[in-house]
VEXDREN-2710 file (C-alpha; in Angstrom, 1 decimal):
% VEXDREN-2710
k/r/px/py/pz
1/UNK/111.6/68.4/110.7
2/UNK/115.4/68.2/110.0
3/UNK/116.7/71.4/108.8
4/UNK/119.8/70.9/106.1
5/UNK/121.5/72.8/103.1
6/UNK/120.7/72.0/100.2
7/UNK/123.5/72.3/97.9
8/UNK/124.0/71.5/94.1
9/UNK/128.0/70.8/94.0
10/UNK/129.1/68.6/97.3
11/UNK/132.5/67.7/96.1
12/UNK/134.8/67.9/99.0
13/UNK/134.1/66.2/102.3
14/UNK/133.3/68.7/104.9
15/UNK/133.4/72.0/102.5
16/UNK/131.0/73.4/100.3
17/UNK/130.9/76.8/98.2
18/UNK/127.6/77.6/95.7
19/UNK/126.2/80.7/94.8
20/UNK/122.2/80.8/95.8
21/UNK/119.6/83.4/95.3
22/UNK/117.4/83.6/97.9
23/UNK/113.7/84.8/98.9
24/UNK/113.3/83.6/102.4
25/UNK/114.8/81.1/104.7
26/UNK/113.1/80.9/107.7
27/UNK/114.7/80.1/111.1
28/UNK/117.4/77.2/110.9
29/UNK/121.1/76.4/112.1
30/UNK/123.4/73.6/110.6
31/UNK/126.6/71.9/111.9
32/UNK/129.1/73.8/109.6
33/UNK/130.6/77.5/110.2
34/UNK/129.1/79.5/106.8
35/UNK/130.3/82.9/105.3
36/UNK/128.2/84.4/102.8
37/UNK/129.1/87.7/100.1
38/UNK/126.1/89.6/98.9
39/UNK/126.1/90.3/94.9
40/UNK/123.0/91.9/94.5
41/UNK/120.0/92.8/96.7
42/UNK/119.6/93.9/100.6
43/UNK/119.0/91.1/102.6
44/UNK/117.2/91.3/105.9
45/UNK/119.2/88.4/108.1
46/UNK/118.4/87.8/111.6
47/UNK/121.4/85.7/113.9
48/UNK/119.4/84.3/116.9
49/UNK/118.4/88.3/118.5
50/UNK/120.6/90.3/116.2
51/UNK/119.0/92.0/113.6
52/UNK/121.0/93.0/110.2
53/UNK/120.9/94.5/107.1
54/UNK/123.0/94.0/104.2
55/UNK/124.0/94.8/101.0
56/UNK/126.0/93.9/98.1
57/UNK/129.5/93.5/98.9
58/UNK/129.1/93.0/102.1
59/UNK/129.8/89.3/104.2
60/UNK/127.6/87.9/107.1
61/UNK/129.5/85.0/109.6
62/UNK/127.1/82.4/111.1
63/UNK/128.7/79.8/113.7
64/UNK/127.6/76.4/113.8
65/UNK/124.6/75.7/115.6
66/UNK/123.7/79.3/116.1
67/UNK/120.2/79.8/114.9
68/UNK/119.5/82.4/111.4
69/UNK/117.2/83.6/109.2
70/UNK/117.3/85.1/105.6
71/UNK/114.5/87.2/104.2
72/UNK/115.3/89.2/100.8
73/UNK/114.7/92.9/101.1
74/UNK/113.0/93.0/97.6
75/UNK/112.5/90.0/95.2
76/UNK/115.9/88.3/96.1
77/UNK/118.9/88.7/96.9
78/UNK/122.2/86.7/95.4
79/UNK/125.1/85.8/97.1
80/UNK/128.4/83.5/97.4
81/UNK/127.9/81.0/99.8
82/UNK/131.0/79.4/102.0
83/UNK/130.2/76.2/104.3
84/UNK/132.8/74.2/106.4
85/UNK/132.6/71.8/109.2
86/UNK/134.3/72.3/112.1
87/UNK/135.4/68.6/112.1
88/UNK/138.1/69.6/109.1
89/UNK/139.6/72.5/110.7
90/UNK/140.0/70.7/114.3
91/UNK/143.0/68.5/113.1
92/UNK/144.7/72.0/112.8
93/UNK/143.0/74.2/116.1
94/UNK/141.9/71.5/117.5
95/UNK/139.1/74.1/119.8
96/UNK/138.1/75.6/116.5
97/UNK/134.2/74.8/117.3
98/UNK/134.3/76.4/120.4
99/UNK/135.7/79.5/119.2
100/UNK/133.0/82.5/118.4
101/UNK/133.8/86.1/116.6
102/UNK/132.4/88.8/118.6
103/UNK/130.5/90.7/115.1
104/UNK/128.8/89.1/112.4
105/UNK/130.4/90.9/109.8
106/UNK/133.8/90.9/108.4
107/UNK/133.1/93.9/106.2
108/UNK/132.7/96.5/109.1
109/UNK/135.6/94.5/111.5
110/UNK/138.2/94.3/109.2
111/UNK/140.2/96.6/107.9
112/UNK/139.7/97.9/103.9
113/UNK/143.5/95.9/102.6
114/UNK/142.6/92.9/104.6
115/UNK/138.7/92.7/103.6
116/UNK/139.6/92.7/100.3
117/UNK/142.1/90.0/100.4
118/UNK/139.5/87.8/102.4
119/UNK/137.2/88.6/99.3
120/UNK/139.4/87.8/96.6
121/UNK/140.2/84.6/98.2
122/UNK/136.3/83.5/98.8
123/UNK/136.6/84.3/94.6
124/UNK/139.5/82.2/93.8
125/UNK/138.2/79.1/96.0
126/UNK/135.0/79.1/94.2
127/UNK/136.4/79.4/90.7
128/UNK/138.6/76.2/92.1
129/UNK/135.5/74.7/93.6
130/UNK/133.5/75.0/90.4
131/UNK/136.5/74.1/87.6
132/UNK/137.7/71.4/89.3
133/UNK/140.9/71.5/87.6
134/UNK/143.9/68.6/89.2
135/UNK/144.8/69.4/92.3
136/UNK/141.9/72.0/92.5
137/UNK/141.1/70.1/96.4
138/UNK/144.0/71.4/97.8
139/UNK/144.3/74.9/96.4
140/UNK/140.3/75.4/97.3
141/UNK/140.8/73.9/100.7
142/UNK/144.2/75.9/101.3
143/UNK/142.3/79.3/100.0
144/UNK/139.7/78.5/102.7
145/UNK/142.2/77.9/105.5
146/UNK/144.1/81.4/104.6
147/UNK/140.4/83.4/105.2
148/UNK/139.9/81.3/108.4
149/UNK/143.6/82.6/109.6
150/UNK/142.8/86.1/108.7
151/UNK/140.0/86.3/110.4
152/UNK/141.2/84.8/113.5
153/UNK/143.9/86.9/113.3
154/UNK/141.9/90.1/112.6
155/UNK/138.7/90.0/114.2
156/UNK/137.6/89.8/117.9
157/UNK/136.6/86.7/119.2
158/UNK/136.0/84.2/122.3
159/UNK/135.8/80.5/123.3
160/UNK/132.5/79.3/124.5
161/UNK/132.5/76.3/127.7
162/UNK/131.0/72.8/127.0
163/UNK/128.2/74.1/129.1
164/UNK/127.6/77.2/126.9
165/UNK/127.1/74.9/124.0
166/UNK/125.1/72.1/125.5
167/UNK/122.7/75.1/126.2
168/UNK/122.8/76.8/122.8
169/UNK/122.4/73.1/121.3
170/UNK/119.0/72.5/123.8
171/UNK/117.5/75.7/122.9
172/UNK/117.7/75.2/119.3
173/UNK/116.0/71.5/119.6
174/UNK/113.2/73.0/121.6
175/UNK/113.2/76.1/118.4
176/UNK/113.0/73.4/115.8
177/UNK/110.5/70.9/117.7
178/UNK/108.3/74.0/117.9
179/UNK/109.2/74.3/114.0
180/UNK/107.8/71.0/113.5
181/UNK/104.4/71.2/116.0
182/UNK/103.7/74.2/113.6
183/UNK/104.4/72.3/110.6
184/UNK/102.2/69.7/111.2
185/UNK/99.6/71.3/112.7
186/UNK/99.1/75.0/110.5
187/UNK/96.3/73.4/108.3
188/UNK/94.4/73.6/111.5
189/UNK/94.2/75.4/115.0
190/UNK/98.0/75.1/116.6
191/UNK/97.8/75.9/120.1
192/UNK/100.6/77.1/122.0
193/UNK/99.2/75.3/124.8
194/UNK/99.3/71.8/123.6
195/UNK/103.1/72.2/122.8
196/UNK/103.7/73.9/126.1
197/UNK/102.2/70.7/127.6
198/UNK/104.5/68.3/125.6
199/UNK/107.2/70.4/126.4
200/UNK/106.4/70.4/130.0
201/UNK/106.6/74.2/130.0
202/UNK/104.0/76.6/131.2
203/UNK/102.0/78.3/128.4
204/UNK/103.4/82.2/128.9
205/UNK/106.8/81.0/128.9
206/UNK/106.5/78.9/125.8
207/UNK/105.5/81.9/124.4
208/UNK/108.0/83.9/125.9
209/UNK/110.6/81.2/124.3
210/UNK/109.0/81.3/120.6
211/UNK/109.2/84.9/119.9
212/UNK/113.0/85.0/121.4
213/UNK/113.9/82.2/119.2
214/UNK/111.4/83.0/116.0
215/UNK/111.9/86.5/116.2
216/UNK/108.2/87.0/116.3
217/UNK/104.9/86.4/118.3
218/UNK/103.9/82.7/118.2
219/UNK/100.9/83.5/116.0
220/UNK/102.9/85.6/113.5
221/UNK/104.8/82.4/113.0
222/UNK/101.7/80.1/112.8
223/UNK/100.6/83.2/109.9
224/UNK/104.1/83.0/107.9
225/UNK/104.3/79.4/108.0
226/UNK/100.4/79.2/106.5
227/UNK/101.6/81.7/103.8
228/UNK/104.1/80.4/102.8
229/UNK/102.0/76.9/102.3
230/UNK/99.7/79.1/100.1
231/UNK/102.5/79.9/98.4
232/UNK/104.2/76.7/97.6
233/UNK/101.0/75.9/96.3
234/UNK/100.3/78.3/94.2
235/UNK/103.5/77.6/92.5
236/UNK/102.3/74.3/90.9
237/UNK/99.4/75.7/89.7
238/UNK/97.3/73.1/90.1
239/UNK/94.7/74.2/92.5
240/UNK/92.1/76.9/93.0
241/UNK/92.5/79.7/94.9
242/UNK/89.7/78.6/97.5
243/UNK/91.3/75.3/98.0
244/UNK/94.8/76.8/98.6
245/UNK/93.1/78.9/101.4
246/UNK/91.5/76.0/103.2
247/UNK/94.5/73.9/102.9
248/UNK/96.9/76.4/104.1
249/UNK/94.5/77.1/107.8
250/UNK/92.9/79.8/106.3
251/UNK/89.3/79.3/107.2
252/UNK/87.8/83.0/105.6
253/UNK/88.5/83.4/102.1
254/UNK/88.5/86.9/102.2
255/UNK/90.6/87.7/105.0
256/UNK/93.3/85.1/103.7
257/UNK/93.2/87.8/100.4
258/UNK/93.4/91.0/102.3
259/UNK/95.9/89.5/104.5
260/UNK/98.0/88.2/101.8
261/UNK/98.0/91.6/99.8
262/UNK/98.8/93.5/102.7
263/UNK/101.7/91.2/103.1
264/UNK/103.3/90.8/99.8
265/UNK/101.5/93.5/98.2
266/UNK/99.4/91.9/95.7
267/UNK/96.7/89.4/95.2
268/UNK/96.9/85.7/95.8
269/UNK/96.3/85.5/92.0
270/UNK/98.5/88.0/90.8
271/UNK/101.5/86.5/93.0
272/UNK/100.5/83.2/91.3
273/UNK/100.7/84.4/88.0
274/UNK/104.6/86.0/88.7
275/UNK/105.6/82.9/90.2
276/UNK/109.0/82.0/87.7
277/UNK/109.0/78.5/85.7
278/UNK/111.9/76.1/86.7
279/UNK/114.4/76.7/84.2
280/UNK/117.4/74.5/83.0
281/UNK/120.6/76.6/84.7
282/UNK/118.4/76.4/88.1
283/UNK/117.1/74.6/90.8
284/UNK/114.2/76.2/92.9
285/UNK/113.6/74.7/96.4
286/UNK/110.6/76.2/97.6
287/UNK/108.9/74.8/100.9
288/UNK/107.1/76.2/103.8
289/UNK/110.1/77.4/105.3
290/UNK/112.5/78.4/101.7
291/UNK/112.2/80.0/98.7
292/UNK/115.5/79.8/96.6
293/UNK/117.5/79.4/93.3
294/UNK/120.5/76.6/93.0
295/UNK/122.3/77.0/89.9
296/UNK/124.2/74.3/87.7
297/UNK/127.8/74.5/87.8
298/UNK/128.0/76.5/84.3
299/UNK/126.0/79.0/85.3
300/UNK/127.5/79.4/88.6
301/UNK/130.8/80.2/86.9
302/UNK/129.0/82.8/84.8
303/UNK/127.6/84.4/87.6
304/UNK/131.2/84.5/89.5
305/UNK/132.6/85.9/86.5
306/UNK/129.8/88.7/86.3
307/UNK/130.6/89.3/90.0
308/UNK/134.2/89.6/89.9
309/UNK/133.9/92.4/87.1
310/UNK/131.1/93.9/89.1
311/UNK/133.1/94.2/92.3
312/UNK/136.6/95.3/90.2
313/UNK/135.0/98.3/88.8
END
């Protein structure tokens, strides 16, 4: 399994801004640095063992290569999305992707004068991003450059050694290998033990290494990946609720529906009946490991302008 960002409007080489509304993403690092602004919702966001909860108006910073995880509080949860590779800001600090802030978010670093200027400028590169009016490259990609400054400038931070990456980079491989042995193997029993062995690890400390990096037991994971395949499923509508039990490595019917409800807090078929059709303005990705909402570029500017009055009253 590759893990990769899906993203309606890639435009500019190396830099990326959308708006996304978002149910879960499971664990998953990219290349680029990412900044993201809640609009609406809490989300629940978990950055390798750091556990957070945020709300609207409030930012999360993710470093490349450092291993995250979304979950929505409630329904979902909406936010502005900022990605960048490090490759683009290295002509200029030419250590930028060793360089790691000390505290995820901005919001409770910074202070309130300087916050807000870093939020009016994630605001104005989007609107650039998403008119593309002459020139807009340049202004978007200058607006992105002045946050990175202030935030260097403002915030705590330290540079990681060659070695420190080369480690973070191995234990992420071995987190998304054991990503993969689970996704191909949930449909039926997924021992621990057999990826231990083609890890060449022993069995406790395999399972020692998925709960560190999954944030969970081993099992638990092997459980939210299945549910998650029940619920992609149920989503097309096409099958019966006993089939999507069998093929999602549930082998009792009626403990896959007690489970279920006491996980999302109603029935299989009542979830499948509130499941949202695919609409023109949006784009749902939903897989075994993401549930979200990609919008079209008018409707992104709709939203931007919603949140701009929102966050100016």
């Amino acid at each position: 399994m590759r893990e990769f960002e899906l993203v309606r409007h890639p435009q500019i080489n190396g830099l990326q801004l959308f708006i996304d509304t978002v149910q879960y993403r499971t664990p998953h690092f990219h290349q680029e640095l990412e900044l993201i602004w809640l609009a609406d919702g809490a989300l629940n966001v978990r950055i390798e063992q750091t556990q957070l909860k945020v709300g609207p108006g409030e930012m999360v910073l993710f470093h490349p290569g450092q291993l995250h995880e979304f979950r929505a509080a409630d329904k979902g949860c909406t936010f502005m999305c900022l990605q960048i590779l490090p490759e683009r800001i290295e002509t200029v600090v030419p250590a930028f992707a060793q360089l790691r802030f000390q505290k995820p978010c901005p919001n409770k670093e910074l202070a309130a004068e300087d916050y807000n200027r870093l939020v009016e400028w994630l605001f104005a590169a989007l609107r650039s991003y998403l008119q593309q009016e002459e020139g807009y490259e340049l202004s978007c990609t200058g607006l992105v450059y002045q946050m990175l400054g202030l935030l260097i400038c403002r915030m705590p931070h330290h540079m990681m050694t060659p070695g420190m990456l080369d480690g973070q980079m191995r234990r992420n491989s071995r987190a998304l290998r054991l990503i993969q042995y689970v996704d191909e193997n949930y449909m039926h029993k997924a021992n621990l033990a057999d990826f231990a062995s083609a890890e060449g690890i022993t069995v406790g400390y395999a399972s020692h290494f998925a709960k560190k990096a999954l944030g969970q037991t081993y099992q638990n994971y092997v459980d939210t990946v299945r549910f998650h395949a029940a619920c992609q499923m149920m989503a097309t509508g096409r099958y019966q609720m006993v089939e999507i039990c069998m093929a999602a490595g549930f082998s009792d019917y009626r403990y896959f529906c007690h489970a279920f409800q006491k996980r999302f807090g109603v029935t299989p078929e009542k979830y499948q009946r509130s499941q949202p059709q695919e609409q023109q303005e949006q784009h749902i990705h939903h897989s075994l490991h993401t549930l979200e909402q990609f919008y079209t570029r008018q409707k992104s500017l709709e939203l931007l302008e919603q949140f701009s009055s929102a966050s100016n009253k």
